[in-house]
N, C-alpha and C positions, 0 to 999 in steps of 0.2 A: 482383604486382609493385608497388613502392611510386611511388605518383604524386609526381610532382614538385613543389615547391612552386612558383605565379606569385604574382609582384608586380602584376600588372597585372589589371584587371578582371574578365579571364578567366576570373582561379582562383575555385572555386567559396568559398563562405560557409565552408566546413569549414576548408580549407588557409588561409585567410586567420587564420581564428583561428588556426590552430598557429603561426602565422609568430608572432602575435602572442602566446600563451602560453610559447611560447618565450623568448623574451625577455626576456618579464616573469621569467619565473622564472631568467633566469638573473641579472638584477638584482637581486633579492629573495634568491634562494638558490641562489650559486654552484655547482658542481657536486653538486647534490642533484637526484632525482627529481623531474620534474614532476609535481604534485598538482594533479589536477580534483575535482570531487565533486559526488555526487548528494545530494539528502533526501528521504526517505520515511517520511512516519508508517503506518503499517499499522493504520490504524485503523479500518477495513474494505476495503472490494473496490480493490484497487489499479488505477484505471480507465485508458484508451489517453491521457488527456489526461493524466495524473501519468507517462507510459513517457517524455513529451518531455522531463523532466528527468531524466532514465535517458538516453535515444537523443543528445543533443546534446554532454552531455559525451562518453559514449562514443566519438561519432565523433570530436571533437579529439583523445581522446587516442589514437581506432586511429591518427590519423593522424601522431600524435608518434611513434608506436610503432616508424610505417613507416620513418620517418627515420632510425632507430637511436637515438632518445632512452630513457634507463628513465625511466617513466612512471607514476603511481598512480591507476586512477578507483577513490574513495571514494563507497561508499554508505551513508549512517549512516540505519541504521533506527530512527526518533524512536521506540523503543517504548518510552521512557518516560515519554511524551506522556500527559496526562492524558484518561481515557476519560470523552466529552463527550455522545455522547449514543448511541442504538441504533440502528444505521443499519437504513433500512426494505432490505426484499427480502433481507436476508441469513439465506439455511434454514436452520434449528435453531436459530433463536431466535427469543425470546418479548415479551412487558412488563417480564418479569421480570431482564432484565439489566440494568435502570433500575438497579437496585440496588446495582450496581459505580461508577454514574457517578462521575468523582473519583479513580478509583485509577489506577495504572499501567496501561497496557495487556498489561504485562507481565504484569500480576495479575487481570486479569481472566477469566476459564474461557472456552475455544474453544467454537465454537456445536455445538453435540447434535451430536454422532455424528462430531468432527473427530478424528483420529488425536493431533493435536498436543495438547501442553501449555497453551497459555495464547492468548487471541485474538491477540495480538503473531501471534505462530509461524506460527497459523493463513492466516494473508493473508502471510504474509511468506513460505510455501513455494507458495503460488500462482504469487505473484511471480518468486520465484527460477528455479522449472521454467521460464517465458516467458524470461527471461532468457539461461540457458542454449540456450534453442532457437536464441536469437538471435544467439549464439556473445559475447554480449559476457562482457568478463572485469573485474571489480571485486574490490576488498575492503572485505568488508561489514563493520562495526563497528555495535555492540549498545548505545545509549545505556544502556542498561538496564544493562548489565556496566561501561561504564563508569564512572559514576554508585557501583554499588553499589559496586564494590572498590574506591572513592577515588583513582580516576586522576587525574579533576579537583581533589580537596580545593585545592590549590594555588591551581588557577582562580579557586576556587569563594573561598576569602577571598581573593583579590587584588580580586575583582570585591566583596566585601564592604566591604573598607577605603576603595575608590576609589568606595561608592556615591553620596557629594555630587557627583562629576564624573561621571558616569552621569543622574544626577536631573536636572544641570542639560543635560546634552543635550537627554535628555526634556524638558524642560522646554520650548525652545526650538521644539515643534512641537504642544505642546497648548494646545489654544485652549479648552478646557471641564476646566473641573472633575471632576476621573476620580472612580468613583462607593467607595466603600470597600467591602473584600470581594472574598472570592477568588468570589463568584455573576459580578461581571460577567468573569470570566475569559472570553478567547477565543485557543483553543487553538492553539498552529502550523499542526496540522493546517487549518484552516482557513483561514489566513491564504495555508502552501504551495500546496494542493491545489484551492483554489476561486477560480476566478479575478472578476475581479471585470467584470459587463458595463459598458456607459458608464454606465448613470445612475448606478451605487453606485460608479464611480470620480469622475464629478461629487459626488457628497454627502462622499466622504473627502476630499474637499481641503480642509482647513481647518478639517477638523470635529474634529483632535485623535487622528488615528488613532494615535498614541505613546498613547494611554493606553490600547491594549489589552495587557490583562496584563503592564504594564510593571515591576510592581512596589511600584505606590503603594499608598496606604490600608489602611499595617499600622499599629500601635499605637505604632511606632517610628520615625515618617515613611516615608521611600523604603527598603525593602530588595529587593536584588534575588534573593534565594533564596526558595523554598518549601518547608516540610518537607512530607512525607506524611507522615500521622497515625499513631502508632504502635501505635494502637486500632481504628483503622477503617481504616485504609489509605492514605485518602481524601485529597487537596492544599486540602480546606478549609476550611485553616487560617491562623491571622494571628500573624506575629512579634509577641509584646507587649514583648520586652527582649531586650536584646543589650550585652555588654562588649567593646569593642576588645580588651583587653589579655588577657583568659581564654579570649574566644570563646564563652564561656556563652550559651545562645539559649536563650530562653524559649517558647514556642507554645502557643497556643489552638486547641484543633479546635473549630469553627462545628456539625459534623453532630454531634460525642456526646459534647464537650466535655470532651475527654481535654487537659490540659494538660501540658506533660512539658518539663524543662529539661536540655541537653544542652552537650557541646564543639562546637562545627562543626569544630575540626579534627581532630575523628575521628569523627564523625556525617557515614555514607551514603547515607540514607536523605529525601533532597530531588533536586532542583534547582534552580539558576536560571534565572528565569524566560525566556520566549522570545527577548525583542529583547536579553536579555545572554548567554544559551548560543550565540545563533550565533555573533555573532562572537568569542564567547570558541574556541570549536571550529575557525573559521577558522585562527586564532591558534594554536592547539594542534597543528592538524596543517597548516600551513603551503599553504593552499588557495589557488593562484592563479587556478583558472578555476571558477565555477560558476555556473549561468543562475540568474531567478529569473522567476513568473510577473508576468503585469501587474499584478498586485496591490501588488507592489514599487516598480512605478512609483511609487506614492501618495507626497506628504508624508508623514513621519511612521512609512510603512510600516519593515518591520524591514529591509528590504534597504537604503532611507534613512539611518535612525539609525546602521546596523549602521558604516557607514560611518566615524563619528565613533568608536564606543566601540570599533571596535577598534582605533583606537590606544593605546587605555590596554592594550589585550594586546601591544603592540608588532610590531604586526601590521599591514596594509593589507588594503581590503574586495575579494577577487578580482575579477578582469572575468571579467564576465558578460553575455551579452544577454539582453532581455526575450524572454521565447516566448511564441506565442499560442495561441488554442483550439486542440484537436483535435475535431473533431466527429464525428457518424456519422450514413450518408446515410441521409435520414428518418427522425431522432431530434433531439431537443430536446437543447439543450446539454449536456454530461455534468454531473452533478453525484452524490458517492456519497451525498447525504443524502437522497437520492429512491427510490435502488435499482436493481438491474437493469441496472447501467449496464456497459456493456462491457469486460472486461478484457483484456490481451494475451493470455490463453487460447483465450477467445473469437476472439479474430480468428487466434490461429494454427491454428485446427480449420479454416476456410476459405478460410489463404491460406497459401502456402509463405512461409518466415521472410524471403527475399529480398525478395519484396513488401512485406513491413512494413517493413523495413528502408531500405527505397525511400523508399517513403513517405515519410518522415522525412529521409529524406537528402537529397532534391530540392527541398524547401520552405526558406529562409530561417528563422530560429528564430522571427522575429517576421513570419514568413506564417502564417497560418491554413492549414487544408485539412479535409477530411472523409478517413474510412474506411468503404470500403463493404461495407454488409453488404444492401446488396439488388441489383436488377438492374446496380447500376453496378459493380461489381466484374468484372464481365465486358467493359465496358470499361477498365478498367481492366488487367486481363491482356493486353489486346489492344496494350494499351499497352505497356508491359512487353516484350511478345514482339516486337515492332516496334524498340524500344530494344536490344533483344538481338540481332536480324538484323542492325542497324545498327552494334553495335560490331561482329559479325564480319566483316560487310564492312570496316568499316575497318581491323581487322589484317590483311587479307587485299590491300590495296590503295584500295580502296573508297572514297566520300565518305566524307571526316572527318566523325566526331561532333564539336560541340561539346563543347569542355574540359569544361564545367561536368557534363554529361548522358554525358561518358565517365566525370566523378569518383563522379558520383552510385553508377549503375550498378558500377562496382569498390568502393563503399563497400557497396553492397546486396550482392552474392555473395560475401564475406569479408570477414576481418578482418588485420589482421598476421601471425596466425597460420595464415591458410590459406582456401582457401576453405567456402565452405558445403556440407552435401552438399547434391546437387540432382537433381531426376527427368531419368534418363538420358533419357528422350525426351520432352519437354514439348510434346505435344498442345495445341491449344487450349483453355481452359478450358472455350468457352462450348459447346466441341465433348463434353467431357470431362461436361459438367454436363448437356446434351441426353443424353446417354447412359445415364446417372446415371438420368435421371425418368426416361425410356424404360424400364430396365429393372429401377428398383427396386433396381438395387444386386446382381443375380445374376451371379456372377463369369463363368460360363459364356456366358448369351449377352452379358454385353460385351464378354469377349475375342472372341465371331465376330463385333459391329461390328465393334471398332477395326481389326480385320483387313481387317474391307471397307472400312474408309476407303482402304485406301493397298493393296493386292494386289500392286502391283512389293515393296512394303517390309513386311510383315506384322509385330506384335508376336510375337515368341516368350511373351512371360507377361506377366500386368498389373504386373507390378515394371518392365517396361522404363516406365511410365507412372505410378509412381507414385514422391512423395507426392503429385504433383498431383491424381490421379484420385480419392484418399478427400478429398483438400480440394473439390474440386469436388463430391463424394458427399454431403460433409457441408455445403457448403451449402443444395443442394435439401432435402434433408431437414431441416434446420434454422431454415431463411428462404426457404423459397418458400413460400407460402399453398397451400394442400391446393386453394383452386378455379384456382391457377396451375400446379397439376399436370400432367403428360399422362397421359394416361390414354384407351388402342389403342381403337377399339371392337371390341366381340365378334362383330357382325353387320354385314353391310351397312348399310346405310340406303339400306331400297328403294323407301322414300317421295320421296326425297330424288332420286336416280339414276331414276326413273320421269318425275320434273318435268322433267328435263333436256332442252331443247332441242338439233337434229342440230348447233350446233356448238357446245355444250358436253362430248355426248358424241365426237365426232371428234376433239375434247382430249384426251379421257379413254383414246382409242382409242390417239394418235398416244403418249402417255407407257404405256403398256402397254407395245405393239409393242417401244420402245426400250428398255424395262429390263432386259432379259438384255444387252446388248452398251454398257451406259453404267453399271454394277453396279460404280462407285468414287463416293469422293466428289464428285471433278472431273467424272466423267461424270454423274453425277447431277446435278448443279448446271448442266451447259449442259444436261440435257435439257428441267430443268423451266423455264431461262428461254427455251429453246429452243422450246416448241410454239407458245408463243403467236406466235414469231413467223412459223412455220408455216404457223397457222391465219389470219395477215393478211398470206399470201402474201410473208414477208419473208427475205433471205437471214438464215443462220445468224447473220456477223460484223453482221447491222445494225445502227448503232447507235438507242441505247434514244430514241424520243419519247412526247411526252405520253401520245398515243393508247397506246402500247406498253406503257409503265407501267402507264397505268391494264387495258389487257387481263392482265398480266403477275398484278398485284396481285386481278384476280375469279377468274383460273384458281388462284392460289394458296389465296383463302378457298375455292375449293371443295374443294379436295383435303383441306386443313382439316378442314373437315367433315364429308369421306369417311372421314378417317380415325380423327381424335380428337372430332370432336364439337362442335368451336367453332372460331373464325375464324379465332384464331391458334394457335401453339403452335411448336417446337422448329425449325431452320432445316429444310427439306422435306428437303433430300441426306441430312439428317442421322438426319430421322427415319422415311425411305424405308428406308434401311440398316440401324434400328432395329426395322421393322418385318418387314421380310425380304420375300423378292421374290412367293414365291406367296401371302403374305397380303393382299400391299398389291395382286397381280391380283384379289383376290375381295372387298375391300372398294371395289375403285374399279371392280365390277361385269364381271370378265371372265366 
């Protein structure tokens, strides 16, 4: 059901931009499709912090969608981005891919053992599977197709003739002398994908950040195109001559010193450079909304300048808001030049697509948040499932949800086009993931827990519980540490149960006796907070004091240790059930 649009403070971050996208585009371009757009260099592992500029357009435009506007999100895959250096951690490759630095990414060979064609492909069908899980829908465009079959030629000399009004932009924001040579080249990729912490956002103020790769220090003052070399491949090269009137361009390749004089208006085989392809590309495909990260904030930066030069495309610079990190819980800020770094793949093995989706949808562009890939993911679902009882109450009659946390939640379980599918019966994760370690993942005895969770309700087959249940499966197995494992013991421990004092064992006695007639979840869970208060003469409903807790918490490490072996481990209901009734009589000494 499509949400409604608020004027008023209520309406969440998402509907506020459409209100506002809307608009804009219908000032800019009257009855035509609204255009959002994402960019993505695929210049290795495409990480959960680059999905925000995926996830934020998306959302404006599902929610143009809802309205009945036609709507376009643009994903342009910079895969003809210059390939800058070898990202660590990526398998099947080596030193030896040093050796492409400089070409297309298009051109460069996918790592040992990829299905795909070329590295571009290789990350970019990563990508894509995540994408789709997520139900969003885009149209992907291929700089690399563009580029070669001369879509832009037009661009590409417009932005040639108009270079003294381009230079002097630039100009306007360097404070330092840019160094000559395509070596101090720094790539989109870098500028898009890596954000910048404060102190390197302190050092770019002022320090000239327009002379990254802007175009300066060719042999023919300011040009803003690059060829690739038509020998090596390779972008580095420097224009030494160029005629207005013929188009003839002259180049020098720096790596094997292949010189070659060409038309540019029928030579495909460049581009221009970063801070003039964007917003030549805005301009091209008439882009009213696209984020950009804090890196853009900077003087100088390309979302800055971008501002100025595309008016000479006869164009305006899209609104866009800054977005900030995405992080992950106990990991160091993402960066793909390090490696290893989390992709939406990664997080869809351990969370159903609604949770990511969430995730993202609840946060302001310019909140930070984390993704959790260790113990807090489980609150996290707890969250989530709380947020979900809550909207049903409220169709139902119920306390109102909050606008904002009703929008989020309908942006997280679909799209315009329907909802997501989702596990017909969503257990609790952390119930789901107790299970999991418990039993190693053997189909058989989990379907007899989950059945003794609930005995009025019993699962007929672990499909009514999954995808959640292999998300939860493939956590533990994934990201839980082998010493955070459970793991049954085989024998008593009679050393253990011998030490025991008469009202230790009278505990032991009184959770025995009751386990055939408290053999649910519920009933398990009042029994075992139930003896202690028992054993200190207290009614069943008492409520909990100091003293109680702390009695509550020694009878608990011990069954702990009766069972698995250390202090803590899985909630006790949960791993009672797990255990099964006549094992858990002969390990707690019947």
């Amino acid at each position: 059901m499509p949400i409604v649009a608020e004027s008023s403070e209520s309406a969440d971050w998402v509907s506020r931009y459409a209100d506002e996208v809307i608009a804009e585009s219908e000032r800019r371009a009257p009855g035509k499709p609204v255009v959002v757009a994402s960019g993505l260099s695929p210049s290795g592992p495409i990480h959960l912090g680059n999905l925000r500029e995926v996830m934020t357009p998306h959302l404006v435009a599902d929610e143009i969608r809802r309205r009945g506007h036609q709507v376009r999100h643009l994903i342009s895959w910079d895969d003809y981005d210059r390939y800058r250096k070898v990202p660590a951690g990526v398998p099947g490759t080596d030193a030896s891919w040093s050796e492409h630095i400089g070409k297309p990414l298009t051109s460069v060979p996918a790592p040992a053992g990829s299905p795909y064609p070329n590295w571009a492909e290789h990350f970019k069908a990563q990508l894509a599977a995540s994408l789709d899980d997520l139900g969003i829908e885009y149209d992907g465009i291929s700089q690399t197709a563009k580029y070669t079959s001369g879509a832009y030629r037009a661009q590409v000399l417009h932005a040639v003739r108009h270079r003294a009004d381009i230079d002097a932009i630039l100009g306007q924001y360097r404070t330092k002398k840019p160094q000559a040579g395509p070596a101090q080249t720094a790539p989109k990729a870098q500028q898009r994908q890596k954000p910048l912490d404060e102190a390197e956002i302190e050092a770019a103020e002022g320090s000239g950040a327009a002379a990254e790769d802007d175009g300066s220090g060719t042999g023919v003052g300011y040009f803003p195109y690059r060829p690739y070399c038509g020998n090596c491949g390779k972008d580095l090269t420097r224009v030494t001559a160029y005629d207005d009137d013929s188009t003839e361009l002259t180049y020098l390749c720096e790596e094997c010193g292949f010189t070659e004089t060409v038309r540019l208006a029928e030579f495909d085989r460049g581009k221009l450079v970063w801070k003039v392809d964007w917003p030549m590309r805005w301009a091209y495909e008439g882009v009213v909304f696209e984020p950009s990260g804090v890196d853009h904030q900077t003087p100088g930066s390309s979302f800055q300048v971008g501002r100025e030069i595309v008016g000479l495309f006869d164009w305006e610079r899209p609104i866009g808001p800054m977005y900030a990190f995405v992080g992950i819980s106990g990991m160091a800020k993402m960066s793909s030049s390090k490696g290893g770094v989390p992709v939406p793949a990664d997080a869809l093995k351990i969370m159903e697509p609604q949770l990511l989706r969430w995730l993202y949808a609840r946060r302001r562009p310019n909140q930070s948040f984390k993704i959790a890939f260790d113990q807090e993911i489980q609150r996290l679902y707890d969250e989530w499932d709380r947020l979900t009882a809550r909207v049903a109450e409220g169709r139902e009659g119920g306390a109102a949800v909050l606008p904002a946390d009703a929008a989020a939640y309908t942006r997280a379980v679909g799209t315009a086009a329907g909802e997501l599918p989702r596990t017909p019966r969503p257990l609790p994760y952390r119930t789901l993931a107790s299970v999991s370690d418990i039993t190693g993942g053997h189909p058989e005895l989990t379907l007899r827990i989950l059945r003794d969770l609930d005995p009025a309700r019993p699962p007929a087959s672990l499909d009514e519980v999954r995808p959640r249940l292999d998300r939860a499966a493939a956590w533990i197995t994934g990201h839980v540490p082998a010493e955070q494992r459970t793991v049954v013991r085989e024998e008593p421990d009679t050393a253990l149960l011998a030490s025991l004092d008469e009202d230790a064992r009278g505990a032991l006695r009184l959770l025995r006796d009751g386990l055939a007639s408290h053999w649910s979840l519920d009933g398990l869970t009042t029994l075992v907070y139930g003896v202690p208060k028992t054993m200190a003469g207290l009614a069943p409903e008492a409520a909990p004091t100091p003293e109680l807790k702390a009695a509550q918490r020694s009878f608990f490490v011990l069954l702990y240790r009766l069972l698995v072996g250390r202090d803590t481990g899985p909630r006790l209901p949960t791993l009672l059930l797990a255990v099964g009734e006549d094992r858990v009589r002969e390990l707690l000494g019947a």
